[in-house]
C-alpha positions as CSV (number, residue, x, y, z in Angstrom):
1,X,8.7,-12.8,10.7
2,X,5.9,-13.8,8.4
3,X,6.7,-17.6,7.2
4,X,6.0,-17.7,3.4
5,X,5.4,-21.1,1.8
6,X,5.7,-20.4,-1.8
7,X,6.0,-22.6,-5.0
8,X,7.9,-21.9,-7.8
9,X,6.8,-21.3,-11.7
10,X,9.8,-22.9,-13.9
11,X,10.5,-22.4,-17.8
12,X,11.4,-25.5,-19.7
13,X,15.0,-25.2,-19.4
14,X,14.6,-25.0,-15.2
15,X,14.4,-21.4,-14.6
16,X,12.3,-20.1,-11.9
17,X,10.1,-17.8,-13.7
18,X,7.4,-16.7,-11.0
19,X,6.4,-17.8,-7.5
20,X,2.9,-19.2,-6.2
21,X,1.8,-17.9,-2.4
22,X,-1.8,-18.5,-1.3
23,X,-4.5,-16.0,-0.7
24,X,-4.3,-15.6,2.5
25,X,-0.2,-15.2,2.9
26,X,-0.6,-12.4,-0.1
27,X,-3.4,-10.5,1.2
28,X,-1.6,-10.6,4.5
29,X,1.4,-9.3,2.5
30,X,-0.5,-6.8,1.0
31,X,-2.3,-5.1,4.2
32,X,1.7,-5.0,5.6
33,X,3.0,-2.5,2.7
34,X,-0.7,-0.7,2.9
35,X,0.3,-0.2,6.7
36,X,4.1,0.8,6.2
37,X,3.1,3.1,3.1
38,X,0.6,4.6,5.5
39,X,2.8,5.2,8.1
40,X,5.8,6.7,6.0
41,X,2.7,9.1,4.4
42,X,2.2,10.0,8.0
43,X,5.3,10.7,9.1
44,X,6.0,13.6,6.0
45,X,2.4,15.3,6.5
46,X,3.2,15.5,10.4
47,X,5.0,18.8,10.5
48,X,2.1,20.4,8.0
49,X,-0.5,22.6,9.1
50,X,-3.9,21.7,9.3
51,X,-7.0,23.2,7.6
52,X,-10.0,24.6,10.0
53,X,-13.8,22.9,9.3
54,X,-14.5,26.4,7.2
55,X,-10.5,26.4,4.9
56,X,-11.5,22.7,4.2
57,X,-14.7,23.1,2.7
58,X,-13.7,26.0,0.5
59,X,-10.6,23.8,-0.4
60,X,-13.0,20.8,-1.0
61,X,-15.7,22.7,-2.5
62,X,-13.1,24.2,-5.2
63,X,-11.7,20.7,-6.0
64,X,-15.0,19.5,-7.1
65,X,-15.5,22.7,-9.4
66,X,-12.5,21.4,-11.5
């Protein structure tokens, strides 16, 4: 598991209001729900049909007329 050292943003009367993570941690945070969204995408398109080379270029071709 990803070790997170994180700060914490308090009001004036000692609530925790927001948390500080560097750069680095958040970007590595961020590629991890990219990945997971990805792979849950993945998993529901898997049991569609694909398009030949000739039904996606039609298919593309109208999208770009609307």
């Amino acid at each position: 598991m990803l070790k997170i050292k994180k700060e914490y943003v308090i009001t004036d009367n000692n609530k925790k209001k927001a948390v500080l993570i560097d750069l680095k941690t958040f970007e590595k945070i961020e590629e991890t729900l990219e990945s997971y969204g990805l792979g849950k995408y993945m998993e529901e398109v898997e049991e569609e049909n694909n398009l030949s080379t000739n039904e996606a270029k039609s298919y593309y071709n109208r999208l770009k007329k609307d």
